[in-house]
PATOR-966118 format. One record per residue (C-alpha): residue in three letters; x, y, z. Coordinates in steps of 0.2 Angstrom, whole numbers. Each point is the difference from the previous one (the first is absolute). Layout:
N
{site "ALA",{X,Y,Z}}
...
//
This chain:
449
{site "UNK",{-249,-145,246}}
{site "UNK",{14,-1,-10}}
{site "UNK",{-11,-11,-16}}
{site "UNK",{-12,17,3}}
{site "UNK",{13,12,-2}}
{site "UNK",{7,-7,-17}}
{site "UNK",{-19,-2,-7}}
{site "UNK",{0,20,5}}
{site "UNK",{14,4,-9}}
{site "UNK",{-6,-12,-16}}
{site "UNK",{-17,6,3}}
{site "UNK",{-7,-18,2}}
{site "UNK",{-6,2,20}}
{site "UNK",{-15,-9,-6}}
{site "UNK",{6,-15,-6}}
{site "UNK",{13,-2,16}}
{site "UNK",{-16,1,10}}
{site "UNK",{-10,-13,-8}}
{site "UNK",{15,-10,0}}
{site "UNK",{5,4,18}}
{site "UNK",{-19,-7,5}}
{site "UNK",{3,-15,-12}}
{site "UNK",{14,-8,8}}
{site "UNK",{-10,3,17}}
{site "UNK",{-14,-10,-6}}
{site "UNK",{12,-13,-5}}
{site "UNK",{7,1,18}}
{site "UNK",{-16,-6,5}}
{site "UNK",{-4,-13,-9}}
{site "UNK",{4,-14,15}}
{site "UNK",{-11,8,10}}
{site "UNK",{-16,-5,9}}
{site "UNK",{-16,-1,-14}}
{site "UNK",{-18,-3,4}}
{site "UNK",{-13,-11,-8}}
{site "UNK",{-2,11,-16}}
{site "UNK",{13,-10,-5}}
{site "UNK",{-6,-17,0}}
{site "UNK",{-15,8,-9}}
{site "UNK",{9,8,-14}}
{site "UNK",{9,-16,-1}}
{site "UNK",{-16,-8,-1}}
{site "UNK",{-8,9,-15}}
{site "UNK",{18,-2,-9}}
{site "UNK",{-4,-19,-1}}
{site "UNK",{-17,4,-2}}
{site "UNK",{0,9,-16}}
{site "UNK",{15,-9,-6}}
{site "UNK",{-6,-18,3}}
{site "UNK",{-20,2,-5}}
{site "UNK",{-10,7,-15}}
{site "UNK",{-5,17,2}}
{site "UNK",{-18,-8,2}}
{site "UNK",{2,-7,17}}
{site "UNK",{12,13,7}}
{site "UNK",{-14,7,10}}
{site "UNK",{-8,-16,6}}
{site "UNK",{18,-8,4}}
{site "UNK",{-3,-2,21}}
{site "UNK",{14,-14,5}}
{site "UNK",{8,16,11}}
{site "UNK",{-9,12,12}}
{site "UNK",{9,12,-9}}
{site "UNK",{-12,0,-17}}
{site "UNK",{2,12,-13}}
{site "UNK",{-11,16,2}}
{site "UNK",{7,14,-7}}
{site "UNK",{-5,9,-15}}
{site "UNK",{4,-11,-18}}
{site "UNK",{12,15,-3}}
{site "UNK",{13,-5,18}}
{site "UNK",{-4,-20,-8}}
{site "UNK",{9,4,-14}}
{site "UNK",{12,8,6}}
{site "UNK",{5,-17,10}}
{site "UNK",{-4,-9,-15}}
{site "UNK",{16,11,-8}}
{site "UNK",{10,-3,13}}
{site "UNK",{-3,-17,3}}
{site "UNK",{11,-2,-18}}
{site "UNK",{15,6,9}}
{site "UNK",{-3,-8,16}}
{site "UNK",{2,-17,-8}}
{site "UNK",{19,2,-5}}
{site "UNK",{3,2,20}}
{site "UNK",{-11,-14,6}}
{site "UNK",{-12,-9,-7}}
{site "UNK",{-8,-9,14}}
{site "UNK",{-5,18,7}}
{site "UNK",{-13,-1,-14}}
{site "UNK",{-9,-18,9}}
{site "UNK",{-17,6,3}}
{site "UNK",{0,-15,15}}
{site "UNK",{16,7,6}}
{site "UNK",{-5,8,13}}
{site "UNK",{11,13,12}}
{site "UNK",{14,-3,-13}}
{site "UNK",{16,11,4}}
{site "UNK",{16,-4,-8}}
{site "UNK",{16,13,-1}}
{site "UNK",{-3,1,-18}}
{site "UNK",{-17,1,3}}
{site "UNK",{2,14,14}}
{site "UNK",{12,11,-13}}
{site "UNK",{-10,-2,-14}}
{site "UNK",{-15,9,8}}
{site "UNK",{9,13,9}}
{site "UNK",{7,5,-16}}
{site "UNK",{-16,-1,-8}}
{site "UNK",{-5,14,12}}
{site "UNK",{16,9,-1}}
{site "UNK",{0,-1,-22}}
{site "UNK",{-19,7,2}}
{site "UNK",{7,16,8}}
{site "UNK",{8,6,-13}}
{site "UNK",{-17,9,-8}}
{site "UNK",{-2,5,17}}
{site "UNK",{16,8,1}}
{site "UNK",{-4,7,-18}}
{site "UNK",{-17,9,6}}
{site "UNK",{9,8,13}}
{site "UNK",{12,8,-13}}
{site "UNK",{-15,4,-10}}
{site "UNK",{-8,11,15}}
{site "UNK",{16,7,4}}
{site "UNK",{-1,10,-17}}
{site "UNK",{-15,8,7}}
{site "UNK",{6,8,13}}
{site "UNK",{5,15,-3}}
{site "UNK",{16,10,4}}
{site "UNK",{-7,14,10}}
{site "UNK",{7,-4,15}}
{site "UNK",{18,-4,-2}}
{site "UNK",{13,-3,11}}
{site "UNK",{21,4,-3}}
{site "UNK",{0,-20,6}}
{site "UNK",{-5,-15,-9}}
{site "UNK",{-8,-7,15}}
{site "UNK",{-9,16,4}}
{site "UNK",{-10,-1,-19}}
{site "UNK",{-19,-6,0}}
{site "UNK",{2,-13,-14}}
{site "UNK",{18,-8,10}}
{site "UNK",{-14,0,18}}
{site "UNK",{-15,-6,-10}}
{site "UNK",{11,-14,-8}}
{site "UNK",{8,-7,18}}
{site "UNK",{-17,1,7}}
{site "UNK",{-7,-12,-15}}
{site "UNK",{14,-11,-4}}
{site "UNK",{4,-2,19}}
{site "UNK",{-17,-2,5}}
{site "UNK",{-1,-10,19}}
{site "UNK",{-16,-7,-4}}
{site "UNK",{1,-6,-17}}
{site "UNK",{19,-9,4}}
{site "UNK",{-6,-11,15}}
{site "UNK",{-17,-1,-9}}
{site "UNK",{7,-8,-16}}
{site "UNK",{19,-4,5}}
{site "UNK",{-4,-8,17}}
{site "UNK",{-17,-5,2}}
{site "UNK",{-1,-4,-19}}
{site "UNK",{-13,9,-12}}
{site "UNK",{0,6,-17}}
{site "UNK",{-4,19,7}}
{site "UNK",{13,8,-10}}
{site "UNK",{-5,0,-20}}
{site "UNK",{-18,0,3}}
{site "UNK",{3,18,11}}
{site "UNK",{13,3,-15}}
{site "UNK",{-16,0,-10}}
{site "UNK",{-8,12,12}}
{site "UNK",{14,12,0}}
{site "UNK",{1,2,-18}}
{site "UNK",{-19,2,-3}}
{site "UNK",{5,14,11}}
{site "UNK",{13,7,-10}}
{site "UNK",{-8,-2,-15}}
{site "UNK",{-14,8,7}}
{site "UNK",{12,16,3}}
{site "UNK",{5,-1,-15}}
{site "UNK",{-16,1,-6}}
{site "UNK",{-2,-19,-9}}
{site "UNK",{-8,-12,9}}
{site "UNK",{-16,0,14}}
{site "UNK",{2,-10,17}}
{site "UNK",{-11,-14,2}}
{site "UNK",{-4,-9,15}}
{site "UNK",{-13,-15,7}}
{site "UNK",{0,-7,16}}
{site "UNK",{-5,-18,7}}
{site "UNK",{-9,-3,14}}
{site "UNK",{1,-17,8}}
{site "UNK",{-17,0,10}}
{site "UNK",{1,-20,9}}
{site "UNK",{16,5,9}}
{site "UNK",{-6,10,12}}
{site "UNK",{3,20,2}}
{site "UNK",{16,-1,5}}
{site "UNK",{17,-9,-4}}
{site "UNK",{8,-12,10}}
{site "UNK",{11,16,7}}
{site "UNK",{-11,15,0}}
{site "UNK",{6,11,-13}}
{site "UNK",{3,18,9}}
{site "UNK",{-18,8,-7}}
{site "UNK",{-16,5,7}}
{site "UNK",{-6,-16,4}}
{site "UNK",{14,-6,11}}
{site "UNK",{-4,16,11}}
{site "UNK",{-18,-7,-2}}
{site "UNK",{5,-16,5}}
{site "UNK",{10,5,15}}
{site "UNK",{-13,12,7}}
{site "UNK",{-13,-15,1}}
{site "UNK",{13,-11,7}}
{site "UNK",{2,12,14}}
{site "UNK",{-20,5,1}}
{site "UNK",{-1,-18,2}}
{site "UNK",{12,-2,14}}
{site "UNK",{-7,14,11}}
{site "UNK",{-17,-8,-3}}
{site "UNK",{6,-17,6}}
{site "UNK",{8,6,15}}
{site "UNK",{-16,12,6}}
{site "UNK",{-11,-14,-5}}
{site "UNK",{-10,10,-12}}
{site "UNK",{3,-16,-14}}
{site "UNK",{-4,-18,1}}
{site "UNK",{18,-11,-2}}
{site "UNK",{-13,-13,-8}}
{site "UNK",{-6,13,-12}}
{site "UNK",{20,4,-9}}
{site "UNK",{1,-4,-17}}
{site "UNK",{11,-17,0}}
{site "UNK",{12,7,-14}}
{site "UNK",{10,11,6}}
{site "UNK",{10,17,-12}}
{site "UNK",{14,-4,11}}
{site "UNK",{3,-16,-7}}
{site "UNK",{11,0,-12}}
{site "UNK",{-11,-8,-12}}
{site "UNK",{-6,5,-16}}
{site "UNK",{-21,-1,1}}
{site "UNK",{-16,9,3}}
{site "UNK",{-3,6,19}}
{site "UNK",{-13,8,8}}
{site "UNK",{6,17,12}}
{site "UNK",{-7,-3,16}}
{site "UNK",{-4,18,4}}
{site "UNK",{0,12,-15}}
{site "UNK",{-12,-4,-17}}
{site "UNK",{9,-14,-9}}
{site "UNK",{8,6,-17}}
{site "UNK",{-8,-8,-16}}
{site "UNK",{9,1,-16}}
{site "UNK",{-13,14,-7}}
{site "UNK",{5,11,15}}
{site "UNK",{18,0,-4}}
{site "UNK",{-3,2,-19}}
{site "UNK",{-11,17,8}}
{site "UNK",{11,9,11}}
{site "UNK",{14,-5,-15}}
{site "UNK",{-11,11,-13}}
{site "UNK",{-5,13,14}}
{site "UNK",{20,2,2}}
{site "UNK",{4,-1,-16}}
{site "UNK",{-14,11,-10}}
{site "UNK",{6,18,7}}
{site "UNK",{17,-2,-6}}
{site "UNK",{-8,-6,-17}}
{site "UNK",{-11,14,-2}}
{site "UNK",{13,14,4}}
{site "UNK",{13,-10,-12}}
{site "UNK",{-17,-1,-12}}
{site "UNK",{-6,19,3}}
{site "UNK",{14,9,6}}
{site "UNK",{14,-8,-12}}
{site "UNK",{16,4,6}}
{site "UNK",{12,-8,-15}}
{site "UNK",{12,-15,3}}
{site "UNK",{4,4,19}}
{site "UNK",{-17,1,4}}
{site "UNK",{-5,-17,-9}}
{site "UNK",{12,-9,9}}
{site "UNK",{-4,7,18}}
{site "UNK",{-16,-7,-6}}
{site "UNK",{7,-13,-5}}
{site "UNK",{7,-4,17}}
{site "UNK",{-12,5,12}}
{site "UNK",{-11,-15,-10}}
{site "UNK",{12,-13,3}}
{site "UNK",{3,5,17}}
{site "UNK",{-21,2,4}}
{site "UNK",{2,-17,-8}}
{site "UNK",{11,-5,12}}
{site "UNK",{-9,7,15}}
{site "UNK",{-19,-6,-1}}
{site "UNK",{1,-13,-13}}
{site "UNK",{-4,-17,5}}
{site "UNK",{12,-13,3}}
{site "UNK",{14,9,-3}}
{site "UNK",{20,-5,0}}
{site "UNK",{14,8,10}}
{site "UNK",{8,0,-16}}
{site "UNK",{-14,14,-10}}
{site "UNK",{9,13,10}}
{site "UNK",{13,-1,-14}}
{site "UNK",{-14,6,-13}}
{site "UNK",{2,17,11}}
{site "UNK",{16,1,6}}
{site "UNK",{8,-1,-20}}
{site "UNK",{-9,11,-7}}
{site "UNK",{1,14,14}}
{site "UNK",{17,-2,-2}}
{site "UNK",{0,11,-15}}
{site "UNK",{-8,13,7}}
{site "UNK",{10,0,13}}
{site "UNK",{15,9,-9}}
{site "UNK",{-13,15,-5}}
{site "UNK",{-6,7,16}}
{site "UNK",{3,3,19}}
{site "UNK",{-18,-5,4}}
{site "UNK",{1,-16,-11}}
{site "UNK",{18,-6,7}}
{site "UNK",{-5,2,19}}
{site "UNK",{-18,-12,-4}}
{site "UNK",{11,-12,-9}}
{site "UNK",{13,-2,11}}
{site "UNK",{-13,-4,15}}
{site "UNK",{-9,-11,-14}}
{site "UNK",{15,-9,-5}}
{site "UNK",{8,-2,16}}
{site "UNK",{-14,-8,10}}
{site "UNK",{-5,-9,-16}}
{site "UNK",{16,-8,-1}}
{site "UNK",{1,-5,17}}
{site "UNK",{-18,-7,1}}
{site "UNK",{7,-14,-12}}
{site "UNK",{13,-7,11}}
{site "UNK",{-12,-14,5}}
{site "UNK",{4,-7,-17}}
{site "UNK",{15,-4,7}}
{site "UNK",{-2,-9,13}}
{site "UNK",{17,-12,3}}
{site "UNK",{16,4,10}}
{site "UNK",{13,2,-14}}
{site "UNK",{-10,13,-8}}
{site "UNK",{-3,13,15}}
{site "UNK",{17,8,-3}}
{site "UNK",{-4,1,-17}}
{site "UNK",{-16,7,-2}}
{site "UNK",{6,12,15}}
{site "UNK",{16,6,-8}}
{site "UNK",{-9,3,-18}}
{site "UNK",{-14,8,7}}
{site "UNK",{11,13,9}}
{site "UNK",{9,3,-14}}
{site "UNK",{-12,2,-11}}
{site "UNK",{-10,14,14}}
{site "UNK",{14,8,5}}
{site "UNK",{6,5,-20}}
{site "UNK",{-18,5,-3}}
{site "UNK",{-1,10,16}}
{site "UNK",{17,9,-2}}
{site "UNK",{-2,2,-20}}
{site "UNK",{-17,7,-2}}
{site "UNK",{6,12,17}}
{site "UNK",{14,6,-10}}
{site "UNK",{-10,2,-14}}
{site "UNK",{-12,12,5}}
{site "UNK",{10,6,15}}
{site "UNK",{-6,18,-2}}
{site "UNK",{-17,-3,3}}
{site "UNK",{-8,-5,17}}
{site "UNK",{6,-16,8}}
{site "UNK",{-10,-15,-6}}
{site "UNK",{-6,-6,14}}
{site "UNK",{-8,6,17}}
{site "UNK",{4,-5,18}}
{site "UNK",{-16,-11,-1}}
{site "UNK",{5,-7,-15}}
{site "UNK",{21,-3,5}}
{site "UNK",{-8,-8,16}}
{site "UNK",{-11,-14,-8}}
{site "UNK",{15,-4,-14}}
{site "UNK",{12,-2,15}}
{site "UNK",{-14,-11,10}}
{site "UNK",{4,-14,-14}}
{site "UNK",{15,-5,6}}
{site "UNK",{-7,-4,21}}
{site "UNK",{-14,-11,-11}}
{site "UNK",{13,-10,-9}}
{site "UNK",{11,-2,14}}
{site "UNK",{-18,-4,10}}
{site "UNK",{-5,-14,-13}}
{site "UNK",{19,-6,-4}}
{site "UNK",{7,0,14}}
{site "UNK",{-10,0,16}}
{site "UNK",{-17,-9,-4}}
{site "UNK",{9,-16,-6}}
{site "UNK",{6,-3,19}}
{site "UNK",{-15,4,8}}
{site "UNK",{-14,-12,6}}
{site "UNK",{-10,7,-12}}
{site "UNK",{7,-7,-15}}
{site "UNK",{-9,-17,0}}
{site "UNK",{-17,10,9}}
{site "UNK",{-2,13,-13}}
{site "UNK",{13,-4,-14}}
{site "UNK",{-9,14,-12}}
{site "UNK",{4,15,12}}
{site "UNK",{15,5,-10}}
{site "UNK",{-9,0,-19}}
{site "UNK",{-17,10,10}}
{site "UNK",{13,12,6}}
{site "UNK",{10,3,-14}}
{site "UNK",{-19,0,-11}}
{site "UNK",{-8,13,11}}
{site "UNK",{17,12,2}}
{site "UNK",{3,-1,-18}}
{site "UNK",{-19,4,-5}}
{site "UNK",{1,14,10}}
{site "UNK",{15,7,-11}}
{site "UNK",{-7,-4,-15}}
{site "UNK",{-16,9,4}}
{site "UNK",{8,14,3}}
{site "UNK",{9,1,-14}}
{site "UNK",{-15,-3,-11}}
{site "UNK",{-11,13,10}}
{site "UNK",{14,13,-1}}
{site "UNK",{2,-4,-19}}
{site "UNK",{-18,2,-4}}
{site "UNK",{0,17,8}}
{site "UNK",{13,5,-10}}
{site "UNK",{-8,-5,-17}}
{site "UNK",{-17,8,5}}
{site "UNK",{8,18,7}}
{site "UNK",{12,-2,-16}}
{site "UNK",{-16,-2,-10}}
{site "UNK",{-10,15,9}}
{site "UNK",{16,12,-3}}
{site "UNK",{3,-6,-20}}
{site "UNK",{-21,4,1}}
{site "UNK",{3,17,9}}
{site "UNK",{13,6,-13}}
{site "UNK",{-9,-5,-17}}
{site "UNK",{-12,11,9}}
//
């Protein structure tokens, strides 16, 4: 507080914010990280150690190279710097390699990359504009719009924790979005669809599918118990698994690629054709531009927990402009959020993906609140009661399931629950944004009229 109150008085608020989220993610850097490690290590010694020729060929890991040449590139750049803290990371044979300097050098990396990420958010503070200004600093959209970027829950235990480089490619996102406002630059998007791994993740990511998935599960288990299907006739790899590969749904049609890449254009076209025949300037591109990363996120196939990012960023800046938008993204972001805590799966990191996640909900709640406190309260009673249901789930999976007999029986009840609950949330959220863009759009039309 009191670093705040000096960049208020020097003006430089900004600059103790990005600093003030710096040092956390320096905090951090001891902390648990996942297997994206060992793979970005990897393709630092692949693109170090081999011609360019057999950098996509190299296969002495699991982990092989297969991102786009552009990310390759990237790790070719910063393979040069990684040598002056230690060479050996850069062995192709040495596999699982973790040294401290090893270990510092790639936090760093990460933390080094944020800086243009910090810089977009700076560029889309400018376009906000000063309409609604409070007497306080922290009652001011751009001061709100900044915490809810730079202090981003998922984005920190995503990249800071678990171990990604999230930031600077969303940095890029950010300031195609504010060039856009500025009236510059487009925004350009392709997607990947890994067909061979089956429909789902490992952990389901909280969309469509997961609610698809769970209602055949149940279909299943009603039909087994009546008698009305064969036990011989299941299909032998189970969704609840764990495991990334095809499956075949034992009641419900199975889902082929070319279904999802359907109901992805079917949710996706009307949003295109109002943005395309009902233009609605910068504000309505990015609404657009949203509800496609988010219809993304909901039907597409094979989707990671982590895509809900794609929404919950972008959102974030219209959440400082309007009532309606705030109250969808704060239900978006805080059962986004929540849904990847099975990132984090290890002892040492429950208090900390608990304590930042509150923080982070409890600013947005209270800010935006105070923000647009003369108009009607964000949320409903329906709404308050399903927000508040998160914390009996995580004290459910974190706390109670462990010391049950169910634990070594059905060890993926915690990830189904938290799948399913969060799925319904962000369909919600999704529904009740895209009725907002298309009455939006029918009331722009009604008044050109």
């Amino acid at each position: 507080m009191a670093a705040l109150t000096i960049a208020t008085g020097t003006g430089n608020w900004f600059s103790a914010l990005a600093l003030g989220v710096t040092l956390l993610k320096c905090l951090l850097i001891p902390t648990y990280h996942s297997t994206d490690f060992e793979v970005h290590r990897n393709w630092l010694a692949i693109t170090h150690s081999l011609p360019i020729s057999q950098w996509y060929y190299e296969a002495t890991s699991e982990w092989t190279l297969d991102y786009p040449p552009f990310f390759a590139w990237f790790e070719y750049i910063l393979s040069h710097v990684a040598k002056y803290f230690d060479q050996e990371m850069l062995n192709v044979h040495n596999l699982n390699y973790s040294s401290s300097r090893t270990l510092l050098f790639q936090r760093f990396s990460v933390i080094f990359m944020d800086v243009l990420f910090v810089y977009a958010v700076r560029e889309c503070c400018k376009c906000i504009d000063g309409k609604k200004v409070g007497k306080e600093l922290t009652e001011k959209p751009k001061f709100i719009l900044s915490v809810l970027l730079l202090w981003n829950f998922g984005l920190l235990i995503v990249d800071h924790i678990h171990f990604q480089y999230n930031g600077f490619l969303f940095g890029l996102m950010l300031l195609s979005i504010a060039r856009l406002f500025q009236n510059q630059l487009p925004q350009v998007f392709s997607r990947l669809f890994p067909f061979k791994r089956g429909l789902c993740h490992a952990y389901w990511a909280p969309n469509f599918w997961a609610l698809y998935n769970a209602l055949d599960k149940v279909l299943s288990v009603i039909g087994l118990k009546l008698k009305f299907l064969d036990p011989n006739n299941i299909p032998k790899a189970s969704m609840t698994s764990g495991l990334v590969q095809q499956f075949q749904h034992t009641v419900l049609p199975s889902v082929t690629p070319l279904a999802t890449l359907i109901c992805t254009l079917i949710a996706i076209l009307p949003s295109i054709f109002c943005l395309w025949f009902k233009p609605q300037g910068p504000r309505g591109f990015l609404r657009c531009l949203t509800l496609c990363a988010l219809s993304s996120f909901m039907f597409g196939w094979h989707v990671h927990e982590k895509a809900i990012l794609l929404a919950i960023l972008p959102m974030s800046l219209l959440s400082v402009g309007k009532a309606g938008d705030a109250s969808i993204f704060l239900i978006l972001t805080t059962t986004g959020h929540y849904s990847l805590f099975p990132l984090l799966f290890t002892a040492p990191e429950l208090p900390i993906k608990i304590l930042l996640m509150l923080l982070f909900t409890i600013y947005s709640i209270s800010s935006l609140k105070t923000l647009f406190r003369k108009e009607k309260p964000l949320f409903n009673w329906m709404e308050t009661f399903y927000l508040l249901g998160l914390g009996p789930l995580e004290v459910c999976c974190e706390f109670v399931f462990p010391f049950t007999s169910w634990k070594v029986k059905y060890p993926f009840i915690p990830l189904l629950l938290t799948s399913v609950y969060c799925a319904v949330g962000i369909t919600y959220a999704w529904f009740k944004l895209y009725v907002s863009v298309l009455i939006d759009s029918a009331i722009g039309k009604t008044k050109k009229q």
